[in-house]
C-alpha positions in Angstrom: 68.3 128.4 118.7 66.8 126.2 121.5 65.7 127.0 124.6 68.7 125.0 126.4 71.5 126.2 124.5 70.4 130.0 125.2 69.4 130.0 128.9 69.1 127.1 131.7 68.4 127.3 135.7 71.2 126.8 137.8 70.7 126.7 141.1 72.7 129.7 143.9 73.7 127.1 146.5 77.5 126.7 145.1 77.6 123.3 147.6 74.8 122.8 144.8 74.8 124.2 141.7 72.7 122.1 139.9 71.3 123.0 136.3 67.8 123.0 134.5 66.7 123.4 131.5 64.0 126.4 131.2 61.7 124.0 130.2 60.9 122.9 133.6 59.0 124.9 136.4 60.7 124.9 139.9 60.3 127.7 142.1 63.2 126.1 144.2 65.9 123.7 143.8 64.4 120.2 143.6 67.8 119.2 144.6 68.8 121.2 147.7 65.5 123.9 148.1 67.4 126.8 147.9 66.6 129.6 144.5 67.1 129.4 141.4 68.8 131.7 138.7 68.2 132.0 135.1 71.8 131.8 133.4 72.3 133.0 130.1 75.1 131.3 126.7 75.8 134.7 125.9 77.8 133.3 123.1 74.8 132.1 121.5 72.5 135.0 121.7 73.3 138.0 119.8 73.4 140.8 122.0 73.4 144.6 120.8 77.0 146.0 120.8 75.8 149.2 123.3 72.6 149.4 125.4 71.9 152.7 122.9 71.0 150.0 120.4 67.8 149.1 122.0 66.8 152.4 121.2 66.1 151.5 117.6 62.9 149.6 118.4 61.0 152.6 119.5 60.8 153.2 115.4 59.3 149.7 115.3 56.2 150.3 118.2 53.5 148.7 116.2 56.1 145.1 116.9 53.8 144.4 120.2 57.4 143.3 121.8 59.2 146.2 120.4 55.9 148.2 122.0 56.7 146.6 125.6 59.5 148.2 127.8 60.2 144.6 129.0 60.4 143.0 125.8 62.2 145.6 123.8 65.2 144.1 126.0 64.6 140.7 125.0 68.2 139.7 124.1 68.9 140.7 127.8 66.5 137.8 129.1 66.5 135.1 126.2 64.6 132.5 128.1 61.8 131.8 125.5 60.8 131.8 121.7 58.9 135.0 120.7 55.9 132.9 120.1 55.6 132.8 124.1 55.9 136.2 125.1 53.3 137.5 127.0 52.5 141.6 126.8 50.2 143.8 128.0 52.4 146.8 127.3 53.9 146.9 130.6 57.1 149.3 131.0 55.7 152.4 129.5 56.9 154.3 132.3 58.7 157.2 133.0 61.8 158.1 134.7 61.3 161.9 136.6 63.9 164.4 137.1 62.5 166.6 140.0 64.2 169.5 141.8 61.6 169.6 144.1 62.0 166.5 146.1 65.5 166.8 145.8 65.7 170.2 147.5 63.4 167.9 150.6 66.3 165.7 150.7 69.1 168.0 150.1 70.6 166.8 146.8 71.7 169.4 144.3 69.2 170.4 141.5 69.6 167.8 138.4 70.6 165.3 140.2 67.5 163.1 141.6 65.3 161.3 139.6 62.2 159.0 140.1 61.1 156.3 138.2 57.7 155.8 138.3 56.6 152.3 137.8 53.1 153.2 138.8 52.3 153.5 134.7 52.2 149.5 134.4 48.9 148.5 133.4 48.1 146.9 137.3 49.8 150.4 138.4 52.9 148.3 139.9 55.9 147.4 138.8 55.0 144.0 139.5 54.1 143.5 135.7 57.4 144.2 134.6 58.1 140.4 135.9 54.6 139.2 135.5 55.5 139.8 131.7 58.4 137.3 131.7 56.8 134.7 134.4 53.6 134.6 132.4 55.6 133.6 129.6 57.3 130.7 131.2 54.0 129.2 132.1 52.8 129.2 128.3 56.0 128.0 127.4 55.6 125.2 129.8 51.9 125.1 129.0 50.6 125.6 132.5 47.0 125.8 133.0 46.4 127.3 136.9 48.5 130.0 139.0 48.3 131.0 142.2 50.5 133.8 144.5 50.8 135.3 148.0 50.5 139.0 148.1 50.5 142.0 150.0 48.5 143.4 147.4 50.1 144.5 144.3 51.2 140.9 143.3 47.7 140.1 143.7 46.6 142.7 140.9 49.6 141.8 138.1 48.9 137.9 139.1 45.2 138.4 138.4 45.3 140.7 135.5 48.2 138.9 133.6 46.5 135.5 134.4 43.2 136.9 132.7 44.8 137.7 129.8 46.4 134.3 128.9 43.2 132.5 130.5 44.7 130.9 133.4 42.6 130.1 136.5 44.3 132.3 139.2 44.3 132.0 143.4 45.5 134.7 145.4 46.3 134.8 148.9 46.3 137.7 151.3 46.4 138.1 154.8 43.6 138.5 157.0 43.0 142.3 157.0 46.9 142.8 155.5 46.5 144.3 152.1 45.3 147.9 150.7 41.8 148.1 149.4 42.8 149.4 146.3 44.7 146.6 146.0 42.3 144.0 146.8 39.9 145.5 144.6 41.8 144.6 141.5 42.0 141.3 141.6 38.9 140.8 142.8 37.6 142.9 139.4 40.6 140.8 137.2 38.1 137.7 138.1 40.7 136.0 140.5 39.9 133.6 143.7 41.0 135.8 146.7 41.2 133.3 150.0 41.8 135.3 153.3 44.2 133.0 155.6 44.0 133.8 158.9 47.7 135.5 159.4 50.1 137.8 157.6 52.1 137.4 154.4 54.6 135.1 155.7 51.6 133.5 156.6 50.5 133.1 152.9 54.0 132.8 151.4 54.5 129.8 153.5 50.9 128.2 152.4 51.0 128.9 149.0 54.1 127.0 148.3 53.0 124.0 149.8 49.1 124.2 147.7 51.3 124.2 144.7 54.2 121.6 145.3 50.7 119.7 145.9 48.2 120.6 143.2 51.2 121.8 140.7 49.9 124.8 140.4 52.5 127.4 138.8 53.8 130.3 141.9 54.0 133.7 140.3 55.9 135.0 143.9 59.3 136.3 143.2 60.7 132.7 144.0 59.6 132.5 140.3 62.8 133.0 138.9 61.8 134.1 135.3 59.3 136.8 137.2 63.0 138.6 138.3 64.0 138.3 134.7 61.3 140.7 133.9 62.1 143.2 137.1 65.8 143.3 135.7 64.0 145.7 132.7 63.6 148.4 135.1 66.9 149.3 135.5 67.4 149.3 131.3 64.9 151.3 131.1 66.5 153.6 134.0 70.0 153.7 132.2 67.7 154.3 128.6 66.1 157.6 130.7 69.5 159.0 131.4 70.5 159.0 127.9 72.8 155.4 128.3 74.3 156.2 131.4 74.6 154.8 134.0 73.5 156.5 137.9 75.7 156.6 140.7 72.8 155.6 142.9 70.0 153.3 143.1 67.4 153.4 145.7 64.8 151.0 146.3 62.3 149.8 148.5 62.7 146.8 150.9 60.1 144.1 151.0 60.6 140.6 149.9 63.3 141.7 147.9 62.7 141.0 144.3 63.5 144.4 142.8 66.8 144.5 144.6 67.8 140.9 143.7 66.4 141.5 140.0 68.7 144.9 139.4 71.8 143.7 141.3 71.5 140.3 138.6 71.0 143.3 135.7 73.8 145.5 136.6 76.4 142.3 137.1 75.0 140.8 133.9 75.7 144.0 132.0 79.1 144.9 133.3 79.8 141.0 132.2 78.5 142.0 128.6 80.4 144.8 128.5 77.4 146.9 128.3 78.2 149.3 131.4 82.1 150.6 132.3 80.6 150.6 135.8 77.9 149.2 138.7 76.1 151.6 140.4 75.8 151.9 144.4 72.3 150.9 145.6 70.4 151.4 148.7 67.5 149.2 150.0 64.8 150.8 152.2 62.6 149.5 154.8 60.0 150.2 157.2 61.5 150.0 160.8 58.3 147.9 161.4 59.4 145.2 158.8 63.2 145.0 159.0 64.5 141.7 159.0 66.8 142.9 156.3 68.2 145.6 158.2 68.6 143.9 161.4 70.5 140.7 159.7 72.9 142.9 157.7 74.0 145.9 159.8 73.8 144.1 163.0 74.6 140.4 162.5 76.2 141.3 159.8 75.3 138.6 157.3 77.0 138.8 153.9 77.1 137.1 150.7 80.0 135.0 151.2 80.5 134.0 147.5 77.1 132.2 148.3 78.1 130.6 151.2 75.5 132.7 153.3 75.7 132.0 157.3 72.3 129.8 157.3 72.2 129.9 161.3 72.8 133.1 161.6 69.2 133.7 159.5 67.9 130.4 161.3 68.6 131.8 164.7 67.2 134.8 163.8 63.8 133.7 162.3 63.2 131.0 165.0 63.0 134.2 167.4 60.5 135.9 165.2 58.7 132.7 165.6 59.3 132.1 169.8 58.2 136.1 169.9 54.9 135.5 167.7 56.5 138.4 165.9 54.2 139.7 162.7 55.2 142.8 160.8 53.3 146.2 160.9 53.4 148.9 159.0 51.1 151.6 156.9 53.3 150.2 153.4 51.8 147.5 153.4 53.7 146.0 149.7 56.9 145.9 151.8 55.3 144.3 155.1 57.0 141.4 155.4 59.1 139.5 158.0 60.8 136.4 156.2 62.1 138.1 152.7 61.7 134.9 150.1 64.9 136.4 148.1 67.0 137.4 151.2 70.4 135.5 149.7 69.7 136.5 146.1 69.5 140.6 147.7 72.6 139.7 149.9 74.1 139.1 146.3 73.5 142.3 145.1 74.6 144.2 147.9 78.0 142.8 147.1 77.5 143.6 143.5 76.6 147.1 143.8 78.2 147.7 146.7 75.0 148.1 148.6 73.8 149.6 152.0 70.3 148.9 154.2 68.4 151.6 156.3 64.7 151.2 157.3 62.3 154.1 158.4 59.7 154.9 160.4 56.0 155.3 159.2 55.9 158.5 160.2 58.8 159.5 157.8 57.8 157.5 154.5 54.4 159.3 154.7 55.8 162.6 155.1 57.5 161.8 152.1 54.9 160.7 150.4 53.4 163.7 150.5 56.1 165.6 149.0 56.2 163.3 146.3 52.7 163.8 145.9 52.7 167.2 146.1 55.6 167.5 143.8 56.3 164.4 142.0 54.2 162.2 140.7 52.5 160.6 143.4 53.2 156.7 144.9 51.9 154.1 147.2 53.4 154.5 150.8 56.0 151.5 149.9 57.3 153.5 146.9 58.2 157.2 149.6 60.3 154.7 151.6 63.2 155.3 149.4 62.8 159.3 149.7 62.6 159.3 153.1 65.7 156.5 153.2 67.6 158.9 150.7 67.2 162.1 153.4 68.6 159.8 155.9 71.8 158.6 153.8 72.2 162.2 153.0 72.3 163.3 156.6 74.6 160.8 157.2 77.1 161.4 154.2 76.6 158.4 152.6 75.4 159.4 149.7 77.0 162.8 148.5 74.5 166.1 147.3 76.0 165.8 143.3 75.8 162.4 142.9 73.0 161.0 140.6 70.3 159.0 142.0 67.5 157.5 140.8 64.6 156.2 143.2 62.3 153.5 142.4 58.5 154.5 142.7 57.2 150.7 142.9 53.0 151.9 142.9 50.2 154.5 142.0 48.8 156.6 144.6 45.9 155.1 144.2 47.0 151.7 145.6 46.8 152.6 149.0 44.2 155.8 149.3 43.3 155.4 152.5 46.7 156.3 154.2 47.1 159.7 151.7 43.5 160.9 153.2 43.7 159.9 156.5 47.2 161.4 156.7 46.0 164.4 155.3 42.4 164.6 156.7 43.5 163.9 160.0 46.6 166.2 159.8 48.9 163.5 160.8 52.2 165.2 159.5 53.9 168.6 158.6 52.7 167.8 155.1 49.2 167.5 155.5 46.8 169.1 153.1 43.5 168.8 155.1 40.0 170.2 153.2 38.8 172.9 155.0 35.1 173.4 156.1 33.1 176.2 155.1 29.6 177.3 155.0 27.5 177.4 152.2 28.0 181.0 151.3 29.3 182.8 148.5 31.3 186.1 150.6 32.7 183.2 153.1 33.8 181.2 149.9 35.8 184.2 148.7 37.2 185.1 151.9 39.0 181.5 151.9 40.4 181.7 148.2 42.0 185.1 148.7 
């Protein structure tokens, strides 16, 4: 089967619509500059009759694709010839029923569960697309990468890049991204360059270094990097025994994830795969909330794709007249100017979708439940419990309904904001050590 028959770009403009094949690298349309999609001949790919089907492959795990929880969907993202296909056993992650959190939010036991992406080898879900963008740039037989990154992008760019012996750039912000972060791809060999300014900042420059020095973007305007996001929610649906939740809730940012699972969930209704879509609800931080602002107060829509471009115009040349630069203590999801705003506008049609953002002080506090209860997550990821105990308080989303919330990170991502929040009793949640002398009766005296 070749490449062009199976899959091609197309672009999402429908004034546009033009088509590529998948053996050329864009990260926008050379046509018109607005994103890309990767469209599928499902008549010419042999797609499992049921999603349970996938299940076989677990009897196969020594198959290094079958062993990869974004490869063992392959037929659901048939861009490239297995010869391509980059792994590093990403997707071995789990997906968390947990009665404890749920009780913090007030949803009935059995009913909430967290997928926890912080497994992935980086400790992001990030890798989940690095795994299919990777394998578009040996297919296409790039040699050099670069990305912007708050951080986590940084460490799945850097340690993917490594592994299939590409020279790698990463730009951060100056004094924007967690140390734990930074420290990866720093260790995965990468070139870190500090720009003076935020992740817009970096988004804006890095696009420009590789339209210039065709260098090959691994940001989420890498379409074939969403391809590989799209496996999270398979592997959601796999964890609930084939079915499909009534709720999915995930974290803001630039809006990957949530353009990536509102593409799954259309693509498998379209196959057949799924009798329904699921609701989902995108989280921000109130300090970074362009897409709150644009879609419950100027209420910008999908349109069929013909998205109100002054309405976001308007709206980002006043972020610039203000000087405006995002802040807040999740730093993966501090960004201003969302790269895949109309492709997450999209989804919110398909899955019927709503937007809420939160304040730091809340997606810390329930971090720490998570932590002290779950399975721990970078601040980013607690943004979608503490925007669950909102839509709960509100009646949006009902107390029997099933939910699942995306954990995007390990705890470990961001340490400094779990010990100062607990060291310096910031919250109701805090867990501070406690000072004691050196003495064996005081010692006691605490324990009991």
């Amino acid at each position: 089967m070749s490449i062009t028959n199976a899959a091609y770009q197309k672009c999402i403009n429908p004034d546009c619509g033009a088509e590529f094949d998948c053996s050329e690298s864009f990260f926008k349309c050379p046509q018109c500059g607005e994103l890309l999609d990767i469209r599928y001949n499902w008549d010419k790919i042999e797609v499992p009759k049921k999603l349970s089907d996938f299940a076989k492959r677990w009897a196969s795990r020594k198959n290094r694709l079958d062993f990869s929880g974004v490869w063992r969907f392959r037929e659901l993202l048939n861009f490239c010839p297995d010869k391509y296909k980059v792994t590093i056993s990403e997707g071995q992650t789990i997906l968390q029923q947990n009665d404890l959190v749920a009780k913090y939010v007030d949803v009935k036991p059995g009913r909430l569960y967290l997928q926890y992406e912080g497994l992935n080898p980086s400790g992001s879900f990030k890798d989940n697309g690095m795994s299919a963008a990777f394998s578009h740039a040996k297919m296409v037989g790039a040699k050099s990468c670069a990305c912007a990154s708050t951080g986590n992008t940084s460490a799945s760019v850097a340690l993917y890049a490594h592994h299939c012996d590409l020279k790698c750039t990463v730009f951060i912000g100056s004094g924007r991204i967690a140390f734990g972060k930074l420290s990866q791809s720093m260790d995965y060999g990468a070139q870190t360059i500090q720009i003076a300014g935020d992740f817009d900042d970096c988004m804006r420059q890095v696009q420009d270094v590789c339209t210039k020095l065709s260098l090959y973007l691994l940001n989420s305007l890498n379409p074939f990097r969403l391809e590989g996001q799209k496996t999270i929610m398979y592997r959601i649906i796999e964890g609930l025994g084939w079915e499909v939740p009534d709720w999915i809730v995930v974290p803001g940012g630039n809006l990957g994830n949530s353009s990536a699972f509102g593409k799954a969930f259309y693509e498998l209704k379209q196959l057949g795969l799924i009798e329904r879509i699921p609701r989902m609800a995108i989280i921000n931080a109130t300090g970074a909330d362009t897409l709150t602002d644009l879609v419950n107060n100027k209420k910008l829509i999908w349109n069929k794709g013909k998205v109100n471009n002054k309405i976001i115009d308007d709206y980002y040349a006043d972020l610039t007249a203000r000087n405006f630069s995002p802040h807040t203590c999740a730093s993966a999801i501090e960004i201003s100017r969302p790269v895949n705003l109309k492709k997450c506008l999209r989804a919110l049609d398909i899955c019927n979708g709503v937007v809420r953002a939160v304040t730091d002080e809340e997606i810390v506090d329930a971090k720490a439940i998570i932590g002290k209860y779950g399975l721990g997550c970078e601040p980013a990821s607690a943004a979608t419990i503490a925007g669950l105990k909102h839509l709960r308080a509100e009646g949006v989303i009902a107390a029997d309904e099933r939910i699942a919330c995306v954990l995007t990170g390990h705890p470990l991502k961001d340490p400094n904001v779990t010990v100062n929040y607990h060291k310096d009793k910031q919250g109701e949640f805090s867990n501070p050590p406690i000072e004691a002398p050196n003495d064996l009766d005081e010692l006691i005296k605490l324990i009991k």
